[in-house]
ROPA-838157 format. One record per residue (C-alpha): z, y, x. Coordinates in Angstrom, 3 decimals. Each point is the difference from the previous one (the first is absolute). Layout:
residues N
<atom <Z, Y, X>>
...
***
This chain:
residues 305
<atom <52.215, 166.452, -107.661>>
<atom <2.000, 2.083, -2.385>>
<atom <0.766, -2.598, -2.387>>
<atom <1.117, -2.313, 2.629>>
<atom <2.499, 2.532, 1.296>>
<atom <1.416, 0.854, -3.775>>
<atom <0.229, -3.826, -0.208>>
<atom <1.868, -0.542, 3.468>>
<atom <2.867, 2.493, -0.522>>
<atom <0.252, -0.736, -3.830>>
<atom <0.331, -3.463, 0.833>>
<atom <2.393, 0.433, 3.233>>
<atom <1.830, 3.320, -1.668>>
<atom <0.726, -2.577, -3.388>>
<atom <1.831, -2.132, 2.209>>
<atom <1.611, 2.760, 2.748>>
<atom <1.387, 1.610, -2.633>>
<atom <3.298, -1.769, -0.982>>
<atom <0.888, 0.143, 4.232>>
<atom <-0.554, 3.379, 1.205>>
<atom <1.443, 3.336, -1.465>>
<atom <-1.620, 2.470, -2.535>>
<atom <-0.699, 2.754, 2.387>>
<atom <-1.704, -2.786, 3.018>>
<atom <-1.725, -1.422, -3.182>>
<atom <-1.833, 3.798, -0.760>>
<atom <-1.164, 0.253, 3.415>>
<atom <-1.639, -3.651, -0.320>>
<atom <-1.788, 1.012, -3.404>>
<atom <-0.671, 3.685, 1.822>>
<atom <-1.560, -2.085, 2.701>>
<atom <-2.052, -2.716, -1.987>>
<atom <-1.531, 2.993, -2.263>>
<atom <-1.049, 2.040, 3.032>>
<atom <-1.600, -3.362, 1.520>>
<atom <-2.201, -0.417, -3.254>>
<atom <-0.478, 3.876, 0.603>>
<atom <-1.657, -0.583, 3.235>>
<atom <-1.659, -3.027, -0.314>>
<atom <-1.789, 1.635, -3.356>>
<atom <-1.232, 3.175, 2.636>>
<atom <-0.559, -2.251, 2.739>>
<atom <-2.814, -2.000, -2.681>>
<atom <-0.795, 3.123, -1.913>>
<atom <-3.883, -0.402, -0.437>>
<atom <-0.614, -3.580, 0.566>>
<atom <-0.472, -1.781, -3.372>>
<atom <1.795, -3.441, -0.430>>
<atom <-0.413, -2.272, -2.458>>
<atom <2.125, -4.012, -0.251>>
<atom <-0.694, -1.037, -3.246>>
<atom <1.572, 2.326, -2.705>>
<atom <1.177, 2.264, 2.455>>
<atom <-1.887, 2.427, 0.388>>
<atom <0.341, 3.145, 2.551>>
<atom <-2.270, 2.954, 0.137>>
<atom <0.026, 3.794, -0.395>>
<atom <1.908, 0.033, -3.428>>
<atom <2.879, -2.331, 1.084>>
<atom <0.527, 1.593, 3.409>>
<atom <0.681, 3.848, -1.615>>
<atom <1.865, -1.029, -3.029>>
<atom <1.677, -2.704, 2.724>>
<atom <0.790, 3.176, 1.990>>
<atom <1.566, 1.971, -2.413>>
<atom <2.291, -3.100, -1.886>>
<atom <1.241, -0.556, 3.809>>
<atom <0.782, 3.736, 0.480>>
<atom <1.522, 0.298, -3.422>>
<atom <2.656, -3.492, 1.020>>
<atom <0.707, 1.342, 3.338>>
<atom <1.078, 3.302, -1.528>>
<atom <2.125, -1.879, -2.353>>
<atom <1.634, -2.562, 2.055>>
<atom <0.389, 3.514, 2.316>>
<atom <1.956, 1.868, -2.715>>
<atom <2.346, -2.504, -1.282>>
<atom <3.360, -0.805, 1.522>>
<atom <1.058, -3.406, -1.651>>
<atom <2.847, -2.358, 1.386>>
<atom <-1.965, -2.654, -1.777>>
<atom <-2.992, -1.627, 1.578>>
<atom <-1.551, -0.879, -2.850>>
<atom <-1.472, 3.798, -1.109>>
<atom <-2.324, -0.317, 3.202>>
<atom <-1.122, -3.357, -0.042>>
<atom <-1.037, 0.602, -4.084>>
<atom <-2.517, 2.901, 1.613>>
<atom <-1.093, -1.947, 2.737>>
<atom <-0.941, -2.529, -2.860>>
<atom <-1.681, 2.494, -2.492>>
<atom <-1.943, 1.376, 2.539>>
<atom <-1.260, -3.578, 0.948>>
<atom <-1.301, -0.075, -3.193>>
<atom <-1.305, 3.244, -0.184>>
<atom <-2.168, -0.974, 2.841>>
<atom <-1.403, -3.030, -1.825>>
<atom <-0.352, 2.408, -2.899>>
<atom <-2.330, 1.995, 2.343>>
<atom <-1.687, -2.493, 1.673>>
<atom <-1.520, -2.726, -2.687>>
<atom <-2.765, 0.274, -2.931>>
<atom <1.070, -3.532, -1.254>>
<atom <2.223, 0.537, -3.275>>
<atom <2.104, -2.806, 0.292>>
<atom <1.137, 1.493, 3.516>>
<atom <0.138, 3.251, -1.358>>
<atom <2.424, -1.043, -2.720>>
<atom <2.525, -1.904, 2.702>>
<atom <-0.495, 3.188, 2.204>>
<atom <1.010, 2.454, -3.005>>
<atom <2.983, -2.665, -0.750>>
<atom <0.736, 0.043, 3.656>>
<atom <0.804, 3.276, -0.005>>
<atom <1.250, 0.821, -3.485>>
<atom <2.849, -2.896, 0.205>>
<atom <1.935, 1.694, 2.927>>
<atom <-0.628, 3.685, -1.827>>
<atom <2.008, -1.373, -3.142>>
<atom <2.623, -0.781, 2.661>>
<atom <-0.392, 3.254, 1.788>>
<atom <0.754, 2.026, -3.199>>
<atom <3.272, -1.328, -0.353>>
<atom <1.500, 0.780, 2.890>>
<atom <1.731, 2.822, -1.882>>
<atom <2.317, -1.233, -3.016>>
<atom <0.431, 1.489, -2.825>>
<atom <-3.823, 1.611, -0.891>>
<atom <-1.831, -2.259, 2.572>>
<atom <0.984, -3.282, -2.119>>
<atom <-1.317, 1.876, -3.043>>
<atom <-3.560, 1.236, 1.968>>
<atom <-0.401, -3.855, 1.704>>
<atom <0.004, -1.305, -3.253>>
<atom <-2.504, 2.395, -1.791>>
<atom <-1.926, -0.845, 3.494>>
<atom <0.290, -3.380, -0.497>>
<atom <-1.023, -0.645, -3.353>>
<atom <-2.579, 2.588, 0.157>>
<atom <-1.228, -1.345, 3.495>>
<atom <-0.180, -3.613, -1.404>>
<atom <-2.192, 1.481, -3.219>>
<atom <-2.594, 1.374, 2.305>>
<atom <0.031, -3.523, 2.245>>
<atom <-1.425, -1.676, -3.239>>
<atom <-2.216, 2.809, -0.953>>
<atom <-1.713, -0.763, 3.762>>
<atom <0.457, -3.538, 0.119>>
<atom <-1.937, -0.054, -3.634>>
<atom <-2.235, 2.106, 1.631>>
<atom <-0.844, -1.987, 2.708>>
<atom <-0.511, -2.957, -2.811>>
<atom <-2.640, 1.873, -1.561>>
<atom <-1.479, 1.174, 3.083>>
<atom <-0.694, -3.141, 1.190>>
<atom <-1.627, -1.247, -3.365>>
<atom <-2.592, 3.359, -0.418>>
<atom <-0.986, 0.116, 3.790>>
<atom <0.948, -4.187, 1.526>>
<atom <1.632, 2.063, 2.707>>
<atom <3.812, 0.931, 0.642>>
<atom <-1.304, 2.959, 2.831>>
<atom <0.925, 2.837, -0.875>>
<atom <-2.695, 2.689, -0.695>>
<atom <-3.220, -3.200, -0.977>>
<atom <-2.288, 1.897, -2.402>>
<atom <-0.190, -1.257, -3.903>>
<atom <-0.777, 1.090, -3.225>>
<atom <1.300, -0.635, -3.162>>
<atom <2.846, 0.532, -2.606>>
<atom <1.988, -2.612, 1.976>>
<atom <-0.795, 1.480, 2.807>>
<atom <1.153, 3.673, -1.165>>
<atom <3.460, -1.446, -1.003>>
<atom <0.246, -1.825, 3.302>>
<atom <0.037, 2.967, 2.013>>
<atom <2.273, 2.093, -2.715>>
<atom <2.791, -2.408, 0.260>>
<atom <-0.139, 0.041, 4.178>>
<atom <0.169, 3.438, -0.549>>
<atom <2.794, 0.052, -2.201>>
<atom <2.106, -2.388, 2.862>>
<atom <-0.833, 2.531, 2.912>>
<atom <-0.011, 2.980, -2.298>>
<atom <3.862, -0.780, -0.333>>
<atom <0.681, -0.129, 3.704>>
<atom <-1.527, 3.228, 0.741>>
<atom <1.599, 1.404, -3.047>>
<atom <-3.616, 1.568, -1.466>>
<atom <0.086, 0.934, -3.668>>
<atom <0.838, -1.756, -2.273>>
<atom <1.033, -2.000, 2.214>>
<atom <2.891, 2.186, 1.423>>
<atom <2.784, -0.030, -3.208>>
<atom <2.819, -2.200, 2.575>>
<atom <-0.715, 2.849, 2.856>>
<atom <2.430, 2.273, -0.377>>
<atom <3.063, -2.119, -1.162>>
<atom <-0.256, -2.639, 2.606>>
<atom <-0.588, 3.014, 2.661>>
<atom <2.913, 2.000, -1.390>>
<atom <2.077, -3.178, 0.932>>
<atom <-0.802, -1.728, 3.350>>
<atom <1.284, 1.804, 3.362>>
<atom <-2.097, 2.383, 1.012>>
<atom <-1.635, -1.501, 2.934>>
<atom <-1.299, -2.974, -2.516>>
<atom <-1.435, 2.691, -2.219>>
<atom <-1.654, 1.779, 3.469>>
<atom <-1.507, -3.442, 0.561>>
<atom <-0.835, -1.440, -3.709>>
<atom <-2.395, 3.493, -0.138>>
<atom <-1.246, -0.437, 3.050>>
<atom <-0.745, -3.485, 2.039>>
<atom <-0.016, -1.727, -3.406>>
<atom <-2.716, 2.429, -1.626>>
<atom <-2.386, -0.640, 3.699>>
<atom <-0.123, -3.443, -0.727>>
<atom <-0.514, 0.198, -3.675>>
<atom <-2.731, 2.445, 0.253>>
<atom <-1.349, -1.992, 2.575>>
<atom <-0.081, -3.146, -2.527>>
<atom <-1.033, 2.495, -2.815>>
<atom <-3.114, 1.150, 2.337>>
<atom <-1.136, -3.985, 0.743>>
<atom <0.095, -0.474, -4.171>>
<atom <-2.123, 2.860, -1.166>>
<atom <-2.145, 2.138, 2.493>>
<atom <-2.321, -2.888, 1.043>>
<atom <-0.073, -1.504, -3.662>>
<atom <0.193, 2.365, -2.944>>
<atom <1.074, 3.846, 0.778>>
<atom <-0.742, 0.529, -3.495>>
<atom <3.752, -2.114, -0.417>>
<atom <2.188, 2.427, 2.016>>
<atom <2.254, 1.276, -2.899>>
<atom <0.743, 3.336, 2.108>>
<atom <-3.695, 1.361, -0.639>>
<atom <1.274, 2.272, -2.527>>
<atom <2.743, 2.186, 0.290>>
<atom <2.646, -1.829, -1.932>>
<atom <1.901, -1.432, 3.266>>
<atom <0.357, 3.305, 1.512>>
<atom <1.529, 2.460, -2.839>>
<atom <2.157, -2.753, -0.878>>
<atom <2.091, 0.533, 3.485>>
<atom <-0.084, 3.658, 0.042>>
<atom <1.680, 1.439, -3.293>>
<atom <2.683, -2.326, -0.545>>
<atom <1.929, 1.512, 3.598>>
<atom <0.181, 3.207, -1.878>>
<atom <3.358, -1.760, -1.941>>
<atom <1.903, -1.483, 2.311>>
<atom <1.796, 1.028, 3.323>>
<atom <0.393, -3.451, 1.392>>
<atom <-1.358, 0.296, 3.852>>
<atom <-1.466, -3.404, -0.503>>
<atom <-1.224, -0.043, -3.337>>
<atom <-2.081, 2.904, 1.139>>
<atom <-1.146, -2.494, 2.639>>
<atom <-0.528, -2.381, -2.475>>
<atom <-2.390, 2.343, -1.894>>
<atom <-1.862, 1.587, 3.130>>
<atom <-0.756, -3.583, 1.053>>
<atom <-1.571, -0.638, -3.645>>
<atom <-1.826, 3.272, 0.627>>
<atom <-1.488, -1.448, 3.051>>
<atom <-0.430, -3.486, -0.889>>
<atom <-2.618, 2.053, -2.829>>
<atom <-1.426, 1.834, 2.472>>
<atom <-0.560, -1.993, 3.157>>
<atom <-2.974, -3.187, -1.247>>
<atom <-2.394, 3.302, -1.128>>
<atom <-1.898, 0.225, 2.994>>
<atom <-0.327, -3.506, 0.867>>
<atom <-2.045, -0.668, -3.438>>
<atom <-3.416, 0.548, 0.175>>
<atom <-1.110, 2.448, -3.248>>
<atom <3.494, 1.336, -0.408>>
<atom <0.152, 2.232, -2.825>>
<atom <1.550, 3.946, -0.402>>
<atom <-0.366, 0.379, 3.875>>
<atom <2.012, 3.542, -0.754>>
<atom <3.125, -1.909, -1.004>>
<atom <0.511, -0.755, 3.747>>
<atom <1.377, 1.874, 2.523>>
<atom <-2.910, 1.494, 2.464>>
<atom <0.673, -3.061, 2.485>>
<atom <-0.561, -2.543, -2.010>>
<atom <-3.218, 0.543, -1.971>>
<atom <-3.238, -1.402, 0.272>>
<atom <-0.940, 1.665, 2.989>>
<atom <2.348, -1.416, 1.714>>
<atom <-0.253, -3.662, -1.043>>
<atom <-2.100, -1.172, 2.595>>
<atom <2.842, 0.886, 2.721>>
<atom <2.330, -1.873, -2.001>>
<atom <-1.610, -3.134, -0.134>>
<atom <-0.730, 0.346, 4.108>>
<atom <3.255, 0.510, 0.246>>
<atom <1.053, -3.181, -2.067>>
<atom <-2.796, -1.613, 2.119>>
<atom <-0.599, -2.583, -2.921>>
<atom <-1.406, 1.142, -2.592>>
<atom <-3.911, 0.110, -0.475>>
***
């Protein structure tokens, strides 16, 4: 039900846009995005699977939080050009399929669903945006191969392109540390994380608000399908490497969202802990998210075993 109404009003929006004005054209996109909204509570519980597509526990929450994340965005921005709000509407389209598939090859159009209009997004300002799209861009279409390579050698260690299909093996190993290197980018985890702060430095701030927030839900979401059912052992975040690196470079710069850059490193370090069974150091988390509390966690994802 959700996809069909992201598919209705991108569709209809595409072709609405060139006759009605800029600020008519926001309140259709505010309207599509708070359809999906409902719909997604109005199913919220009730598994559904059509082939690839594939809803459940883990695409409804990270679903929930890349919708509340676009309508914020689309909320914020005051653009005389229609064109800003139908390029969210489409990311978060494909952060939905992100979300909501364990087949690779779906996973990899979803991430290039919504990566495409991002590149676009983080131009809208001249001068520094053109210079952060492109670092985006190239760096964006490095970590596509790295996952589409991936998803080669997944498919020849396991005969399966679902996400998460146990295996074994040298071939194996590298499969699953070149998927992570192609989500790894989009949630900016380290080492992952070096275009972060350039390319957030120069987009408007609303596509910064939504790059570190709807865009990490859906890649976390993907990250969660690729290694907690598989291989935990995988998850590059299990030492503390990922979460330092975000936290003492803030200390020399006074750029508002460089610092943002950096605390969403931080996070991005911090956040996978709990959801890995055997995670190690349990005192390098904050009280909330140590083992103790894991089992919550993975209710509350309502996906994970």
């Amino acid at each position: 039900m959700t996809l069909l109404v992201f598919a209705l009003f991108s569709v209809a929006l595409t072709l609405l846009g060139f006759f009605v004005s800029a600020a008519l054209f926001k309140r259709l996109t505010i309207l599509g995005l708070s359809l999906a909204l409902l719909s997604l509570l109005a199913t919220w519980g009730r598994p559904f699977a059509f082939g690839p597509y594939q809803v459940d526990g883990l695409s409804q929450t990270f679903t929930l939080l890349a919708l509340l994340g676009a309508l914020w965005t689309v909320g914020l921005v005051r653009s005389g050009r229609f064109e800003f709000y139908l390029l969210v509407l489409y990311a978060a389209l494909g952060m939905h399929l992100l979300a909501s598939t364990r087949n690779l090859i779906l996973m990899l159009v979803a991430l290039e669903a919504l990566s495409l209009p991002l590149y676009a997004l983080a131009t809208w300002r001249r001068g520094q945006g053109l210079e952060a799209a492109l670092k985006y861009f190239l760096l964006g279409a490095l970590a596509a191969a790295f996952f589409l390579y991936g998803a080669a050698l997944h498919y020849g260690a396991t005969g399966s392109l679902l996400a998460g299909t146990p295996g074994e093996g040298p071939l194996y190993a590298l499969a699953l540390g070149l998927l992570l290197v192609g989500l790894g980018f989009k949630v900016a985890l380290a080492p992952f994380h070096f275009w972060t702060p350039d390319v957030y430095q120069g987009s408007p701030t609303p596509v910064v608000l939504f790059m570190a927030t709807s865009v990490k839900a859906a890649a976390f979401a993907a990250l969660l399908r690729v290694v907690a059912p598989g291989a935990p052992d995988a998850w590059p975040s299990s030492s503390p490497f990922p979460w330092w690196w975000g936290t003492w470079p803030p200390w020399s710069t006074n750029e508002t969202t460089k610092l943002l850059a950096y605390s969403s490193i931080a996070h991005a370090g911090t956040w996978p802990w709990p959801s890995i069974p055997g995670t190690p150091r349990p005192w390098l988390l904050p009280p909330h998210l140590r083992p103790g509390h894991r089992p919550g966690l993975r209710r509350a994802l309502g996906a994970l075993p």
